[in-house]
C-alpha positions in Angstrom: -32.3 -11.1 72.5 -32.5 -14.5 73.0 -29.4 -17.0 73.6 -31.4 -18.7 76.6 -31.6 -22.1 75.2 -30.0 -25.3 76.8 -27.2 -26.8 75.1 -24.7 -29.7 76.3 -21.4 -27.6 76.1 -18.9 -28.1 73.6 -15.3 -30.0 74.6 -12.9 -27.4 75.6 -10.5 -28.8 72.9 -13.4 -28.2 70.1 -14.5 -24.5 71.6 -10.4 -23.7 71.0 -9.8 -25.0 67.8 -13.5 -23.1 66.5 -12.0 -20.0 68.1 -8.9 -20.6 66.3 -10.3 -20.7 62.9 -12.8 -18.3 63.3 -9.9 -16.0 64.2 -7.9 -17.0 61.0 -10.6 -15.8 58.8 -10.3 -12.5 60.2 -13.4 -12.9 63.1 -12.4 -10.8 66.1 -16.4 -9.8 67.5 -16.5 -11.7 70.5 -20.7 -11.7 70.8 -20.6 -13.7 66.9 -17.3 -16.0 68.0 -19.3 -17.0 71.6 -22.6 -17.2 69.2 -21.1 -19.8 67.2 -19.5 -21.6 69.7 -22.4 -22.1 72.2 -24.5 -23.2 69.0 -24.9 -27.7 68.8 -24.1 -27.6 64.9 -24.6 -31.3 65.0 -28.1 -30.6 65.2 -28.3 -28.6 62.2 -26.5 -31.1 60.3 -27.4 -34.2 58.0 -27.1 -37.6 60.4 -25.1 -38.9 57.7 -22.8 -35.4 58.6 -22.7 -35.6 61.9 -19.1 -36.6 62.8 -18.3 -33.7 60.5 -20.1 -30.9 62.3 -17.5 -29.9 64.3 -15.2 -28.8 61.2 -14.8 -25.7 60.0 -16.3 -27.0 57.0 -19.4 -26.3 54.8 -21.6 -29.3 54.6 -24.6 -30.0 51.9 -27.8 -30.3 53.1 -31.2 -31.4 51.9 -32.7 -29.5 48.6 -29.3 -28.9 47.1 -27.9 -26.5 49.4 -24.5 -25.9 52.2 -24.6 -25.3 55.7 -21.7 -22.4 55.6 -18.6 -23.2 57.4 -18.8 -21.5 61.2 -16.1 -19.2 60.2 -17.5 -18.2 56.8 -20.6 -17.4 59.0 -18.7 -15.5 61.4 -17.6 -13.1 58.3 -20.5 -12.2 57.6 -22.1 -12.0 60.9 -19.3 -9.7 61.7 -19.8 -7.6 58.2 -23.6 -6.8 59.6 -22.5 -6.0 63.1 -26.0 -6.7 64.7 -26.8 -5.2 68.0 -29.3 -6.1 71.0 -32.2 -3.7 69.5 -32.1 -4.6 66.1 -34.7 -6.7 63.6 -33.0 -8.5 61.3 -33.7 -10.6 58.0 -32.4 -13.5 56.5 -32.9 -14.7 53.1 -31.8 -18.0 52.8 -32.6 -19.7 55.9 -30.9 -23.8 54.7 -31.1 -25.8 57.8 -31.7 -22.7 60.4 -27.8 -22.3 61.5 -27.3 -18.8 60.7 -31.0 -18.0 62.4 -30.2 -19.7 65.4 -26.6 -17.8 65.6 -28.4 -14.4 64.7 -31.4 -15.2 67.9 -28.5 -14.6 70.3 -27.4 -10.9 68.9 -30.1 -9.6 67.8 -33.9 -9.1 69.4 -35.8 -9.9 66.5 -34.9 -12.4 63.2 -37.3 -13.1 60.5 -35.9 -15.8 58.1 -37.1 -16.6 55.0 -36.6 -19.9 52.8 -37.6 -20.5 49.5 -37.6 -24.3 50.0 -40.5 -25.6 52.2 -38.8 -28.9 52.9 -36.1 -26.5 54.6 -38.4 -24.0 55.9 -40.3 -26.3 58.2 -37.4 -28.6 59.3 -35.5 -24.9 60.4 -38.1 -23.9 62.0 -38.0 -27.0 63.7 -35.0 -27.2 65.2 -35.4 -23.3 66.2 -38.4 -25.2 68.6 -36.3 -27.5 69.6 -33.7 -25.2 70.8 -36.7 -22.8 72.5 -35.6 -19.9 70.4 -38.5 -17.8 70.9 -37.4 -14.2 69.0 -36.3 -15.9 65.4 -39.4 -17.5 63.1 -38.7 -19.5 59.8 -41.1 -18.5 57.1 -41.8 -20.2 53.4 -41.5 -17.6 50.8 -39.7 -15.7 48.4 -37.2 -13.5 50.4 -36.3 -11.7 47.0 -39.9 -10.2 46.3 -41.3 -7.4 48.2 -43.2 -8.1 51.4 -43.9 -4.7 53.0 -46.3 -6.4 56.0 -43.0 -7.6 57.1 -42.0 -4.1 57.5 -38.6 -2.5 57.8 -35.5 -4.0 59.1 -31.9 -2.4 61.1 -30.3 -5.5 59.5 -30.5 -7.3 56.7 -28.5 -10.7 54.9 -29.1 -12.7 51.9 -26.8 -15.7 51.9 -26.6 -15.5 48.0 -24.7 -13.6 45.1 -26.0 -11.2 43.0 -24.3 -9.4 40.0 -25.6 -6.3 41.0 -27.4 -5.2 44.3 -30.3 -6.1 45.0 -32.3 -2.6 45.3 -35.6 -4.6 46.4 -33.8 -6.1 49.4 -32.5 -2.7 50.4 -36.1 -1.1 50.6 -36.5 -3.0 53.3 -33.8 -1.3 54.5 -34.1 1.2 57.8 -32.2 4.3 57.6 -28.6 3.6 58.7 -29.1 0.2 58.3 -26.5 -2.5 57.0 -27.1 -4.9 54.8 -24.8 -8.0 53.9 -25.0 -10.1 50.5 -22.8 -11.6 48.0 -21.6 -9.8 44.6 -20.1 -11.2 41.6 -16.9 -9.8 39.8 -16.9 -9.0 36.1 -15.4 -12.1 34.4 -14.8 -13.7 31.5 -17.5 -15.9 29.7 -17.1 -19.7 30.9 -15.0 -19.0 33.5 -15.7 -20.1 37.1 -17.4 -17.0 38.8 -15.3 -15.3 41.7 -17.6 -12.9 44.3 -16.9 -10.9 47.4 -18.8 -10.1 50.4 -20.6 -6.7 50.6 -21.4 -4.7 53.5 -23.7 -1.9 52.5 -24.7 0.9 54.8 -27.4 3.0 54.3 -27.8 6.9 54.6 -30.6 8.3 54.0 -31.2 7.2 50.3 -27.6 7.2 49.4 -25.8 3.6 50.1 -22.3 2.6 50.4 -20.5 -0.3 49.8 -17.1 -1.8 51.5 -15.7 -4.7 50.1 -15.2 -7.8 52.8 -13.3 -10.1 50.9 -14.1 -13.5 49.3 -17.6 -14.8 49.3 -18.2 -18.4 48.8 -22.0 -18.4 48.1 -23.9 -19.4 45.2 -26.0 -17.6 43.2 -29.8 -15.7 44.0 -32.6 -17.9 43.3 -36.1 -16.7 43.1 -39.7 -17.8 43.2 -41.1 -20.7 46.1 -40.0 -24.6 45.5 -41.9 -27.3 48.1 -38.4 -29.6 48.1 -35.6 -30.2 45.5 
């Protein structure tokens, strides 16, 4: 597990009022609340963003997509309850946040981003923070890559209308796995989704529902920038 990198502490008056909303949306794991907390969000943020950083707020960044609020990623850190020993991957890597909050709980993170404009900028600022056990890679996280072999944790920052049975065969037994599903709706209505935690026995799975999920839809297939 990594965590070793040097940051210029948060003021004590911004480390409360984090704590504060991370604990309204339902956050009580104190390794992902101090994970967040130690992390410079500023730095993973747009300049133009900066002042902002500090908010529990999502913020757009380059190629289209959102940095997730620090709460909203304390959800679903919490949903995938990563421990010391575990290998984890990420699908969806944006600007290297969630990688950089997933170095300090887990030993191992392999993230993968679809956008190369994003891959290489996360990867990056991962250097720049010298996190030395989480790696940024181009590619397509939704097709199968079995030389990256098998994983004790897995999250796609994306929503699917079913789940995604190629993600889980990367899978280890009694692993967990994190993602986004739609609910069945009417046709031109706005799409609601909830949070999935899905554990894995064997080859039987089961889901839990984790309340509202605020991410967008799966993407496939490899795009240089957007």
């Amino acid at each position: 597990m990594s965590g070793e990198f040097e940051t210029e502490a948060l003021p004590v008056e911004t480390r409360a009022a984090l704590g504060l909303q991370l604990r309204r949306a339902g956050v009580r794991d104190i390794s992902v609340m101090r994970a967040i907390e130690r992390l410079p969000r500023e730095l993973f943020s747009p300049h133009r963003f900066r002042d902002l950083s500090n908010r529990n707020i999502a913020l757009p960044i380059e190629c289209g997509q959102t940095m997730p609020a620090p709460a909203e990623l304390g959800r679903w850190l919490e949903a995938l309850a990563v421990e010391p020993s575990h290998r984890v991957l990420e699908v969806g890597s944006g600007s290297g946040y969630g990688a950089a909050a997933l170095a300090q709980l887990a030993r191992e993170v392999v993230s993968i981003e679809r956008y190369e404009t994003l891959a290489i900028e996360a990867q990056s600022r991962l250097e720049s923070l010298a996190i030395s056990n989480a790696r940024v890679v181009f590619g397509d996280g939704l097709t199968d890559e079995p030389s990256l072999g098998l994983f004790e944790r897995i999250i796609l920052h994306m929503c699917f209308d079913e789940t995604p049975l190629r993600a889980l065969e990367r899978l280890a037994p009694d692993g967990v796995m994190a993602f986004g599903k739609f609910l069945p709706g009417r046709e031109g209505e706005r799409r609601r989704a909830r949070l999935v935690r899905l554990v894995r026995s064997g080859s039987e799975f089961n889901e839990i529902d984790c309340g509202e999920c605020r991410q967008a839809a799966a993407l496939s297939g490899r795009a240089l920038a957007m």
